[in-house]
N, C-alpha and C positions, 0 to 999 in steps of 0.2 A: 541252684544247680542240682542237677538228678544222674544219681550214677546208673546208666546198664538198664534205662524204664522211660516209657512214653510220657510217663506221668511224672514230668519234671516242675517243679516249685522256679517261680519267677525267680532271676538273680536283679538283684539292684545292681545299679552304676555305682563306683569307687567316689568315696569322697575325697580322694588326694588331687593335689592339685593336677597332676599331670594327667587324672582321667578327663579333665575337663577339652583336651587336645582330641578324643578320639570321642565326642558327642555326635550322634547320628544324627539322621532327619526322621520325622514319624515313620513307625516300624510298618510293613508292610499289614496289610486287612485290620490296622488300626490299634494293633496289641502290639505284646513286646515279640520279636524275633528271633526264632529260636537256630539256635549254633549247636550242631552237631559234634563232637570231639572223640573219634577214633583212635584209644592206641592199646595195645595188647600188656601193655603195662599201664594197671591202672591208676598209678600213684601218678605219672605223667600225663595219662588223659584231667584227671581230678586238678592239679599243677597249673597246667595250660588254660584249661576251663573258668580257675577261682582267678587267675592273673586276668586274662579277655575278661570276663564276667563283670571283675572290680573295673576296668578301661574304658569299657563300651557300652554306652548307655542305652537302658530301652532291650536288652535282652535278656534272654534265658537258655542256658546250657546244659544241654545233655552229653553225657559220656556212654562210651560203650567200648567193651574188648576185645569184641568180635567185628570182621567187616559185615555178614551175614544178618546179626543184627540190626547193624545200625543200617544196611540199606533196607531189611524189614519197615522200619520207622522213618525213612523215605519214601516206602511206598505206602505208608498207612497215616502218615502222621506230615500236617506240614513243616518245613525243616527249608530253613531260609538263607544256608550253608553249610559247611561241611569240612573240618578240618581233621586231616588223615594222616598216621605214622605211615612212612613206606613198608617195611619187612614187619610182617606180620605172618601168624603162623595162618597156614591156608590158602591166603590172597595179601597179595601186597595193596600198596596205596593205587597203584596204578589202574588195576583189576577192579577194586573198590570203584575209582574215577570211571572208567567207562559202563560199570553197573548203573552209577546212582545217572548218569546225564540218558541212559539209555528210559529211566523213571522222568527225569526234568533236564530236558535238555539247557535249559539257562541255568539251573544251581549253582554257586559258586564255589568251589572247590580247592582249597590251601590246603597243598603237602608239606608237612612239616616234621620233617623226619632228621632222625641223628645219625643217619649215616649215608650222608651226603657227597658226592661224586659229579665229576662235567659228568660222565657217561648217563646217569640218574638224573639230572638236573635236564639235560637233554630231552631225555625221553618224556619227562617230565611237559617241557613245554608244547614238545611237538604233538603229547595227548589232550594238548587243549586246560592246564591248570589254570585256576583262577593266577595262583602265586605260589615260589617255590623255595621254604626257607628251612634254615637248618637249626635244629636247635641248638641250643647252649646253657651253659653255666649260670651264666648274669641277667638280670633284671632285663638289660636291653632288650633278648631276646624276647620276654613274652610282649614289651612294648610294640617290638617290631611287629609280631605276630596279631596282638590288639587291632594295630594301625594295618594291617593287610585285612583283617579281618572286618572293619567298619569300611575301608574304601570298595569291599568287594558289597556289602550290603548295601553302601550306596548309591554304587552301578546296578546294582539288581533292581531296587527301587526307584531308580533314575530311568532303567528299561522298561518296567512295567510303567511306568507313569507317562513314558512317551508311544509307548500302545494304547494305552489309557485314551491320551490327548487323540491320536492319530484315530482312534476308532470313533470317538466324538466329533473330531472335522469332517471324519467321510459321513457319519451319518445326519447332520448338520447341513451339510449340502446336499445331498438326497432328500432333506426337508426342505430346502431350499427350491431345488426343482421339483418336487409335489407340491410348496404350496404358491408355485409363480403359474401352473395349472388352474388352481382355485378362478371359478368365476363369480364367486359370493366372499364378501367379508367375514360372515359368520363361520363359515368355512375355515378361513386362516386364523380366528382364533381358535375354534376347535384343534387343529392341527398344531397348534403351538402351544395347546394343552397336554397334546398326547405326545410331542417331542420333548419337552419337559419331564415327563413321568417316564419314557423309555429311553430317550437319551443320556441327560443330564440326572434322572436318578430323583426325580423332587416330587417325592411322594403327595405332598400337597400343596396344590397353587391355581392358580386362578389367572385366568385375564379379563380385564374392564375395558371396556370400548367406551371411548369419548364420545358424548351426546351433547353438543352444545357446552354449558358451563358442568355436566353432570357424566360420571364415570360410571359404566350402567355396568354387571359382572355378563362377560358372554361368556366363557364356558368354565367349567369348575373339572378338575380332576377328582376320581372316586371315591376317595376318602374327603371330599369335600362337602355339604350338604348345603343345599339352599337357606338352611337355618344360621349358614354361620357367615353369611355374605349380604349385602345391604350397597345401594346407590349411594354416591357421593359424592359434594361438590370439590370439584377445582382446586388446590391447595388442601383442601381438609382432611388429615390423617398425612401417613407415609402415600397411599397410592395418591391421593392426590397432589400433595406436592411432590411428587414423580413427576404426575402430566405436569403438573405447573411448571415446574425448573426447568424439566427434561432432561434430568440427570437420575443416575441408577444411586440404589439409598439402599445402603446396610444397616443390618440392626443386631450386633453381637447378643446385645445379654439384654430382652425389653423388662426385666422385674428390676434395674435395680433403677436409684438415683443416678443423672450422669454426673450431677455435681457433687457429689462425694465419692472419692477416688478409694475409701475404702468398700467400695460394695460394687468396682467394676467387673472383681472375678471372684466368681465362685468354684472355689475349686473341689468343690462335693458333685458337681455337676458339669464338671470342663470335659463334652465328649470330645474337642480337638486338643491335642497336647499342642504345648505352645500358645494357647491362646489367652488371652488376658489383656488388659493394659494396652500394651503393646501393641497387640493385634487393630484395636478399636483406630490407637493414633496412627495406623498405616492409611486405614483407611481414608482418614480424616484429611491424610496427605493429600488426596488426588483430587485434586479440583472439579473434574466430575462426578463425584459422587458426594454421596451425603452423609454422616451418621447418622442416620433415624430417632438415635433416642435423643442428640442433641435438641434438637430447635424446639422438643417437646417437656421438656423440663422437666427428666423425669419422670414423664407420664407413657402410656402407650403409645407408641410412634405409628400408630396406625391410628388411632383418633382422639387420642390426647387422654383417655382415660384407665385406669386402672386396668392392664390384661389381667390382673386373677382375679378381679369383681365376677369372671365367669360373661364376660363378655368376647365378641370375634375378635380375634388374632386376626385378621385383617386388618378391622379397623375401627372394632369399639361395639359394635354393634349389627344389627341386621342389614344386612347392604343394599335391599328393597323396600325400606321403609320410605315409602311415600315416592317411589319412582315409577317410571314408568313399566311396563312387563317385559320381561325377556320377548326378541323376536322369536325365539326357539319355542314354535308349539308343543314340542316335547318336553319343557320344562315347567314348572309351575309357576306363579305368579306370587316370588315371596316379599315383595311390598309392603305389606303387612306383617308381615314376620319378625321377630327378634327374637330366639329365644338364645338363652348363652350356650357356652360352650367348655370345652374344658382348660383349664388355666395351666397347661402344661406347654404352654409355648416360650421359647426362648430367643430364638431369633430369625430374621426374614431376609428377602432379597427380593429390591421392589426395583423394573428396570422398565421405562418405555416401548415403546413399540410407536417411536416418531411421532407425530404430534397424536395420531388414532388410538392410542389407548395403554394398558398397563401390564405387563407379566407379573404377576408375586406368587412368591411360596414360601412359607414357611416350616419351621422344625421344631421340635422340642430338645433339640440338643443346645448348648451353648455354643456359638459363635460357630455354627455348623458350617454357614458358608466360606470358604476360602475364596482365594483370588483367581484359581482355576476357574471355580465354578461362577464366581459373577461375570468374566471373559465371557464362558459359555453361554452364558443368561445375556447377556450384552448381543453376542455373536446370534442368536438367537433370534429376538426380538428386532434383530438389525435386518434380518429376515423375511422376518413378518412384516415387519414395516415399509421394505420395498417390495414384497408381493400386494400389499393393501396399496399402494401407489398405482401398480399398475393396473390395478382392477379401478381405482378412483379415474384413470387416469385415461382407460377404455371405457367406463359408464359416460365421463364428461365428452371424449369424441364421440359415444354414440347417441347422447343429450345432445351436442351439436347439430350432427347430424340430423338430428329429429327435429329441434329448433330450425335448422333451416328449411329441413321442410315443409316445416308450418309456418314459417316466413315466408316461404318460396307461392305458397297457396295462397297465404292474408294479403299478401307484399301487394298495396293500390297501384301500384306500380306494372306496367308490362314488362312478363320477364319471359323468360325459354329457358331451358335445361337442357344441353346436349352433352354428349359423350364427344373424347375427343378418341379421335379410332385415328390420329398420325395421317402424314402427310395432308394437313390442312381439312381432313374427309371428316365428316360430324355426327353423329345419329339423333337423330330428336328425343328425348326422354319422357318433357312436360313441356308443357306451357301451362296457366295462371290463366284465372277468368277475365283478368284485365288484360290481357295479349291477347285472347279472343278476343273481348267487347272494340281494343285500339283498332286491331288489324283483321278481322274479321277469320281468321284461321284457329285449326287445334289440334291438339295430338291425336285426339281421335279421328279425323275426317283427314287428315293431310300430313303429307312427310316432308322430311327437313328440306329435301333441296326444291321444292313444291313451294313452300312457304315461302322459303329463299328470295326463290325467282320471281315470288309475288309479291313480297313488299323491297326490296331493293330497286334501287333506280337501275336503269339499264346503261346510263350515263357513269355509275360510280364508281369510286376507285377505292374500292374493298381491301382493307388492310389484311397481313401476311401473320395467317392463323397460327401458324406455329410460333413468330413472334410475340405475338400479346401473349402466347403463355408462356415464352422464356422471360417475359417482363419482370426485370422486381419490382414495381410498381402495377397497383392497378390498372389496366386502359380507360380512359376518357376520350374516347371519341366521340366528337361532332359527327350526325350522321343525318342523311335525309330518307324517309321512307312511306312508302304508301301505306294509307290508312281509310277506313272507313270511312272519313273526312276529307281524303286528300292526300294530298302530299304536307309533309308535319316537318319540322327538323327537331332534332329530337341526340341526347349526350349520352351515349351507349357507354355503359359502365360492363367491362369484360371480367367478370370475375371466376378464374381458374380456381378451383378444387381439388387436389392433390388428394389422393386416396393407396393407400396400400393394392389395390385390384386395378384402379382407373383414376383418371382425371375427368371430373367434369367440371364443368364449364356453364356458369351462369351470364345469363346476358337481361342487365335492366336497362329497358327504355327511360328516359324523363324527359318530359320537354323541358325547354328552356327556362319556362319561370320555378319548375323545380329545379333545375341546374341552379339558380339565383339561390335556392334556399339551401341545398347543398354547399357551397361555397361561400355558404355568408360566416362560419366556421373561423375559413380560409383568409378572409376580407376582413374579420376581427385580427388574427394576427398578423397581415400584412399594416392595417393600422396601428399597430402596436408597435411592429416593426419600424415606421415613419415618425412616430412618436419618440423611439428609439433617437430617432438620426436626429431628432430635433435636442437631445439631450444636451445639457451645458458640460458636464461631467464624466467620467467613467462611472462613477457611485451612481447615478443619477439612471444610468444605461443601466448598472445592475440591478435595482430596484424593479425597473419595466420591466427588465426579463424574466425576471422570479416571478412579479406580479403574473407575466403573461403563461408561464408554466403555470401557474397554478388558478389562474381563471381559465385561460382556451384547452391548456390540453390537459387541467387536471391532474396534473402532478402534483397532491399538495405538500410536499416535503419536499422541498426545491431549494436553488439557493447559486450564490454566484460565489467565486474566490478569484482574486483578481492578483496577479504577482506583480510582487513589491522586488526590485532588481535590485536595491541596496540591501535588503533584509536577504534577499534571495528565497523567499517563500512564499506561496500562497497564503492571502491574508482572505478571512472572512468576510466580505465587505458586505452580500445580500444576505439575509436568510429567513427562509418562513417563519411564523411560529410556529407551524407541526415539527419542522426539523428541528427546528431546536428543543420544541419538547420533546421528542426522539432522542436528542444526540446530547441535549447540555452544552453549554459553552462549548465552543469548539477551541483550539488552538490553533497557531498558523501551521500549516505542514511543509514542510521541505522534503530534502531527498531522503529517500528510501521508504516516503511515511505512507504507507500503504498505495493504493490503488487510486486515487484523486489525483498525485504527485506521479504515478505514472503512466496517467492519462495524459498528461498536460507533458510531460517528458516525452511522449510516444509522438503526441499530435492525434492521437485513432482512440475512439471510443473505447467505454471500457462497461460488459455490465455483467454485471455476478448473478444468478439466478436465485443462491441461499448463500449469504454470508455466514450460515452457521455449516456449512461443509466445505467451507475453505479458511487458509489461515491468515490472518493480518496482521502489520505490524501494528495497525490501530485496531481501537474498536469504534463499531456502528451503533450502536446504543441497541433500542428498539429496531431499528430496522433488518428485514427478512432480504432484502432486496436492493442491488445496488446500482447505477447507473449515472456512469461520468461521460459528459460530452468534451471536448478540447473548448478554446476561444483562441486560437491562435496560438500565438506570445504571448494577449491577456491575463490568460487564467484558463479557468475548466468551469462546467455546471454541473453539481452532481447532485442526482436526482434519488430520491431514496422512497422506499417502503415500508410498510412492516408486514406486507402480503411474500412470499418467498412466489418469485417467476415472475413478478406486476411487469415487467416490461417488454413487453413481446417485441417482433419485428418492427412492426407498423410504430409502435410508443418510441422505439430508438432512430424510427426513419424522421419522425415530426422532429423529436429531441434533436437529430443534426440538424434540419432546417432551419428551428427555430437558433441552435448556436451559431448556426451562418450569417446569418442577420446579424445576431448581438455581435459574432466578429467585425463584420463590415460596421457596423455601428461605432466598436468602442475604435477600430479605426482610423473611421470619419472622427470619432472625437480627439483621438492622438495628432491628426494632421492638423484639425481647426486651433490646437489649443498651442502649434509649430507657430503655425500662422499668424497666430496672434499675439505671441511673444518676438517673431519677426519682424510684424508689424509694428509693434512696439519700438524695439531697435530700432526699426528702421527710419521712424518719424524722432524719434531720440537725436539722429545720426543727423538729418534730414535739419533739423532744426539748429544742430554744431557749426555742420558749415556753413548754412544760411548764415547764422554769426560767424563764421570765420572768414566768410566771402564776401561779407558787409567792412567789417576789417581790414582783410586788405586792400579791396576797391579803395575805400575811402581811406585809411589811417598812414598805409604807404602807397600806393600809386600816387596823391596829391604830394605829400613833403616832397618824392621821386620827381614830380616833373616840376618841382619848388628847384630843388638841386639841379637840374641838369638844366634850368633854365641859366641859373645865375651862374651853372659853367661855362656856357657857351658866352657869358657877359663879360668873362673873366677870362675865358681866350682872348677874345678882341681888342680887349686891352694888355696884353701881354706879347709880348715878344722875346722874351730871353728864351731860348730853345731848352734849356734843363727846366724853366718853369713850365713852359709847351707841355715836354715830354709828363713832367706829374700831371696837369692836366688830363691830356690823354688817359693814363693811370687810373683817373680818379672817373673818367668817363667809361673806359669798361669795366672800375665796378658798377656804375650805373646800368650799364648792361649787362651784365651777369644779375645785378639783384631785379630788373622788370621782365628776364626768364624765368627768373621763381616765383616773382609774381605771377607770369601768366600761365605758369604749369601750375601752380598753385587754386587757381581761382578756376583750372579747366576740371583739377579734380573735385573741386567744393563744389560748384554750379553743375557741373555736368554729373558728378557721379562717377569720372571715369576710372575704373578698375586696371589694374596690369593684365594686360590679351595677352601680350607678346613676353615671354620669358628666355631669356637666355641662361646658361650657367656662366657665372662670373665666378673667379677666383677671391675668397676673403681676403686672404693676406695682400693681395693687390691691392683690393677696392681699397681695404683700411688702409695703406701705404698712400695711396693717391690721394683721399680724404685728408689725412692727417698734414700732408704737406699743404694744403688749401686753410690751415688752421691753422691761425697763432697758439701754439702750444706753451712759446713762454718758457722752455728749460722741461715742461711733462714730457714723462716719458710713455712709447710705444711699445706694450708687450703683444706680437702679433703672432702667429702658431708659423713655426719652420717649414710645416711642409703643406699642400698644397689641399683647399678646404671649398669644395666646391656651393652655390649657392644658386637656386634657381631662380632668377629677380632679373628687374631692369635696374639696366647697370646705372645709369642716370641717379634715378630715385634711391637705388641702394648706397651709392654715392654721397646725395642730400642726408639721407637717414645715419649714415656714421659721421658727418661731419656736424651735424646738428648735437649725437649724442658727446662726438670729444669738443667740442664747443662746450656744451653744459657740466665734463668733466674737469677739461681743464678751469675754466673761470668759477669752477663753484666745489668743485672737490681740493683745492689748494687752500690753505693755509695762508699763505706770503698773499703779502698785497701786490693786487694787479689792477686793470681797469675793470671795471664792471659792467657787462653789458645790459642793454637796457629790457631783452626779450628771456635774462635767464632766469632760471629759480633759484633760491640760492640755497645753497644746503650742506648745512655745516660750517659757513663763512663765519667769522670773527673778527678777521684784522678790516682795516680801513681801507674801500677802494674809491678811486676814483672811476668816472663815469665813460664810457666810449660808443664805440656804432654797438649795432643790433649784431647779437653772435651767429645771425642767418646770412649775415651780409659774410661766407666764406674766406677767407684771405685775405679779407680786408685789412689794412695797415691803419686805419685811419687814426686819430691821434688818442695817445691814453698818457696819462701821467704818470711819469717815474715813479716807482714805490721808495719811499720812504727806507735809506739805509737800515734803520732799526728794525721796521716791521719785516721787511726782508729777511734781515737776518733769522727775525724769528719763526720763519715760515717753512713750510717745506714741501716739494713739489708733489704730485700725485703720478703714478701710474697707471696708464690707461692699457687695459687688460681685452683681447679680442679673442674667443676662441670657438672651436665647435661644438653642439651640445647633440643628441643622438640623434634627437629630429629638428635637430635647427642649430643656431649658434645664438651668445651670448657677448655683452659691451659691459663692463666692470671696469671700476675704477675704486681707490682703497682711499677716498674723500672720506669724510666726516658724515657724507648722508643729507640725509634732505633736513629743512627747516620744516615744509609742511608734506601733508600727507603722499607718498610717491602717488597713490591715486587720482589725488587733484591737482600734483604738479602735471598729466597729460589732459588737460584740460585749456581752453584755449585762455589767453590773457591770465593765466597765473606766475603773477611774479614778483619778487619780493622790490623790485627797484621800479621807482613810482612812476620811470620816464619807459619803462620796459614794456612790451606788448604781449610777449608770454605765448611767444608761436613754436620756441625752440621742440620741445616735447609733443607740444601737441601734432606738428608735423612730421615725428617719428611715429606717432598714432596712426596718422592718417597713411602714411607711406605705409605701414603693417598692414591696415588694413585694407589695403587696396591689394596690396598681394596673397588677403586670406590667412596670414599670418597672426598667430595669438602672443599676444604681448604681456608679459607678467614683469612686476619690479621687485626687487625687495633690497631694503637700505639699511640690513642687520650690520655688515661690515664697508659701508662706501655705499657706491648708487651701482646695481646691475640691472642689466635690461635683458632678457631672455625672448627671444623669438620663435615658435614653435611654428618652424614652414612646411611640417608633412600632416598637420589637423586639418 
């Protein structure tokens, strides 16, 4: 602290804990910050001064006890604020406050005075004080005053620093638009040498332009010499693994080890406060960037070797030893060159300039760069690199351009060059020495609508000029025209030319046996495509696709993903080897997983032109370049690069065609592979009834007219009218059972399905069924209210009295008779034997169950109700003996005289109405019906 003198002695920060609360940020022009302290009593300026002084770090205070003075030392001396008693003899604080802002209008200015008033406090703000406090007695006060006095330093520095920033973005883009002018490359590095050293303040640095595998220097700032820069490959040093990575590489402190953490800060030589340690692992944080001294172990991160060997602080050595020579005729040829230089270098900042080349500059300060300045350097370079795009980017269309001309000239081919001048009207430009020699005409000797009218037929039906060039496709038209020979037919390829000034419009002749070699191309992937259809598999289909991407249209990082609908992801099923050595295994992808997954979600192409300026949820390995096609429902084919833009218009128009086929392909293979599991079924099905229609023909229609013979033999001898009348009885069941024969053996032999559906009520149907069944004491659980079913009624009829037939005789306990066609399941007690349980209502004879077993028995409930898309037959039996699956098979049955139709005829009745049938015999035997599949 310095009393009443310019020449004030640095004050240190307070070692108590509570100075640690009022820590600044780096003091403004890089030193400590000097605080003015105003008061006419000098034991309170001195007071105020040692309290702030010990609080607030990074300053230094002056006192004085005059206002006169101390705005003297405002105007002569810099003073970084200002803290003021109000009543002073001459001029108050106020007077003071409008003197000193009248010197610097941003100063920050705290009144802090002891005789404090609203009336003064008032005036106080309305003169614009930084802060307005009162003194006192207690320690608080100088706290208070401390902490007003660092937040006002640190809006002051917070203000200069967004001037700072703000005058480096305007002039940053002003280099922006001077060097998007540039028509030379050498150009924009020059200009991003001298943006660097007048902008960003980087006294020394350099940028290198990529030459193939080798970083050449194109222009050096002035304190640089050709002596201290040298060619470099690829990866080698800092600048070179810059271009390599293409990430920006800091390099705080290149003298020490980075692997001993005692020698990362030097603090004899730390020109940024705050830097050290710390500083290095921020950087180390950002995935973009690099630390410089890591990957070099130590060594100089500019080319691996000693910087105070008296070697370049670039990068080891002379940067044109054994390269090629600067394009700058102005500069010398230092190829030959190495000599060292001075080993006062500490640290650097190496940032790309997009895949073209490299900015660095270096310092002799420690850890000189901050995070401002590699933005700026970033912000920079970001610059230069899309001004070098667009100069790359007008050399390559005016290389086109010139290529086509010299195509347009060499082209064996008959061509013309017109202008299109709108509404169909043309100007002739060129024609080719082969459009003379075909057609006898030239630019020089004849005009367009001349020529026209001399090789067009007068018969022709000339297509609609303004169309072919709203075409997205090239025209191919077939065309007929006079020639030197004759009349020729001949495939006029219309190719429009889109120009910033004009459109022109080329037109090549070929006859027809070049058309053939043209479209032999074409004729490969149509083959391929047929190939395709001939495939036994999906896998199979994707294989030829990938194959055919990457033989006909030269996509060699190809590949197919086919969706798996139980995983719900696209699985890898085709893939090149390039992709894969690109990409590495791949994983299945699902939702959200980048761009593949919502291509195939969209259905619509999808193609990236630089995967490295957009963001994914995945990564693409090596690839520059991205391109998904849909396959329908299939999957997608996504096509990759490692060129950034490889797939222009024309590569994404082949790419849909080509997935158009593979769609219609994998397809054709989804319906063939329907078909053939159809067919399967179907001959499965085909071969049931054949045995079940072999069965009834023969096994009951003969016993049937066995019976009904020897009834009619057994009328004739009978006369008592109550034996008649059983008769009779016994004769329509014989009628009843040769219409389920012959409904039976109509749907086995014929096939015949349910046409005609009615809605028949459940609880009815089962009601009327169950009364057609000896039940025997089983009970009917049927639903109360009213359960509708879309069936013949008929067949729906047979199908529940067939299921309570097989619940009652085989889900009960108690001995009953046994019928000869059921399964039995869960049976125990002893039955005796009776009719077939198809024979409905039949009474025929069964033998009494045995007292005892009876007793022991117990009857089953037969359960009917509705299920969401169908209804369900349950009974709470014991279950099946054998598999519920091969009790709906025909002749399965556990009783040797049985035929085993009961079940399988609920089979057949389901599926003749398209109904799916499932059983399961965990608790009894259910049957579940599913009639809305």
């Amino acid at each position: 602290m310095d009393t009443a003198s310019g020449d004030a002695d640095s004050g240190g920060a307070g070692d108590s804990p509570e100075a640690d609360a009022f820590r600044g940020s780096d003091p403004a022009g890089g030193g400590s910050r000097r605080v003015l302290f105003v008061d006419d009593e000098p034991g309170a300026a001195d007071l105020a001064a040692t309290h702030v002084e010990r609080l607030v770090e990074g300053i230094e205070t002056v006192t004085f006890t005059a206002p006169d003075e101390a705005l003297a030392a405002v105007e002569t001396d810099r003073v970084d604020c200002v803290v003021s008693d109000f009543d002073m003899p001459g001029s108050d604080g106020l007077e003071l406050l409008t003197d000193v802002r009248a010197v610097d209008p941003g100063i920050p200015f705290v009144l802090f005075t002891g005789k404090g008033s609203e009336e003064i406090a008032s005036e106080a703000i309305s003169a614009g004080v930084t802060d307005y406090l009162q003194k006192g007695a207690g320690r608080d006060r100088y706290e208070m005053l401390a902490n007003s006095v660092a937040n006002a330093l640190e809006r002051r520095r917070a203000e200069r620093d967004l001037r700072e920033v703000n005058a480096k973005v305007t002039a940053l883009h002003e280099f922006a638009t001077d060097v998007a002018a540039c028509d030379r490359v050498d150009d924009v590095f020059e200009r991003t040498v001298a943006a660097a050293e007048g902008v960003l303040e980087f006294d020394r640095c350099v940028t290198a332009r990529r030459e193939g595998d080798l970083l050449v220097p194109a222009a050096l700032s002035e304190s640089v010499t050709d002596d201290e820069v040298r060619a470099f490959e690829v990866g080698e040093g800092v600048v070179g693994t810059t271009a390599a990575e293409g990430r920006t590489m800091v390099v705080d402190n290149v003298s020490v080890d980075p692997a001993d953490p005692d020698q990362l800060e030097d603090p004899e030589n730390c020109d940024r406060p705050g830097a050290g340690p710390s500083g290095d692992s921020d950087r180390l944080g950002d995935p973009d960037r690099l630390d410089g001294s890591d990957p070099f172990d130590g060594s100089d991160p500019f080319d691996g070797s000693d910087p105070f060997d008296g070697s370049d602080p670039f990068d080891g050595s002379d940067p044109f030893d054994g390269s090629d020579p600067l394009d700058d005729p102005d500069r010398a040829d230092g190829s030959a060159v190495a000599d060292p230089v001075a080993d006062d270098v500490r640290s650097a900042i190496s940032v790309p300039i997009g895949s073209y080349g490299v900015v660095q500059a270096v310092s002799d300060g420690y850890a000189a760069f901050d995070d401002g300045d590699i933005e700026f350097a970033e912000l920079l370079a970001a610059h230069a690199a899309d001004a070098i795009d667009q100069i790359e980017t007008e050399n390559a269309l005016r290389a086109e351009r010139d290529r086509l001309t010299a195509l347009f000239d060499d082209l064996p081919l008959p061509a013309a060059r017109t202008v299109a001048l709108g509404d169909g009207e043309r100007r002739l430009d060129a024609t080719n020495e082969a459009f003379e020699r075909t057609f006898g005409y030239s630019t020089a000797d004849h005009g367009y609508r001349e020529i026209r009218e001399g090789i067009v037929l007068e018969d022709a039906d000339p297509p609609d000029p303004e169309a072919i060039l709203d075409a997205e496709e090239t025209p191919r038209l077939e065309v007929r025209r006079r020639t030197t020979d004759g009349i020729r037919d001949f495939i006029l390829h219309v190719i429009p030319v889109r120009r910033p000034e004009e459109t022109v419009v080329y037109s090549v002749y070929a006859d027809i046996g070049e058309q053939k070699r043209v479209e032999r191309t074409l004729r490969r992937l149509h083959e391929t495509t047929r190939e395709m259809f001939r495939g036994e598999d999906r896998e199979e289909i994707a294989e030829l696709a990938t194959r055919a991407a990457i033989d006909i249209l030269e996509f060699p990082s190809s590949g197919v993903r086919l969706y798996d609908p139980d995983a719900g992801k696209l699985l890898p099923t085709a893939i090149s080897e390039e992709a894969t050595a690109a990409l590495g295994e791949r994983p299945a992808f699902g939702p959200g997983d980048g761009r593949i997954w919502e291509a195939f979600e969209t259905g619509e192409p999808i193609r990236v032109d630089d995967l490295d300026d957009v963001d994914t949820p995945v990564g693409y390995g090596d690839h520059r370049s991205l391109l998904v096609v849909p396959l329908g429902d299939h999957g997608v084919m996504p096509l990759g690069s490692r060129e950034p833009g490889f797939f222009d218009d024309t590569a994404t128009q082949l790419a849909r065609v080509l997935a158009a086929n593979v769609t219609v392909a994998l397809d054709g293979a989804e319906r063939t592979a329907q078909l053939r599991d159809r067919d399967d079924a179907l001959q499965r099905e085909i071969d049931r009834l054949e045995k079940f229609a072999g069965l009834v023909s023969h096994d009951l229609r003969s016993p049937l007219n066995v019976a009904a013979g020897r009834l009619e033999l057994v009328r004739e001898s009978v006369d008592d009218p109550d034996a008649l009348d059983e008769i009779d009885r016994v004769g329509d069941a014989h009628d009843r059972m040769s219409q389920l024969i012959d409904d039976l053996l109509a749907l086995a032999r014929q096939g015949r399905t349910v046409d005609d559906l009615e809605s028949v009520d459940l609880p009815e149907a089962a009601a009327t069924a169950w009364r057609t069944v000896d039940t025997a004491g089983a009970a009917l659980d049927a639903p109360d209210g009213s359960v509708a079913v879309d069936a013949d009624p008929e067949r729906l009829r047979t199908l529940l009295e067939n299921l309570f037939a097989n619940s009652v005789e085989h889900g009960s306990t108690s001995s009953r008779a046994v019928p000869d066609d059921s399964v039995e399941h869960g049976s125990t007690d002893s039955r005796t034997k009776s009719g077939d349980s198809v024979e409905h209502g039949s009474t025929g004879s069964r033998a009494e169950p045995d007292d005892d077993a009876a007793d022991a028995g117990r009857e089953v409930t037969v359960t009917v109700g509705a299920l969401p898309d169908g209804f369900f037959v349950a009974d709470d039996g014991d279950g099946f003996d054998v598999d519920p699956e091969e009790a709906l098979e025909y002749g399965t049955s556990n009783d040797p005289r049985g035929t085993g139709f009961g079940l399988a005829i609920v089979r057949e009745i389901a599926a003749a109405h398209g109904w799916t049938l499932t059983i399961d015999d965990a608790d009894g035997a259910r049957f579940e019906f599913r009639t809305d599949d």
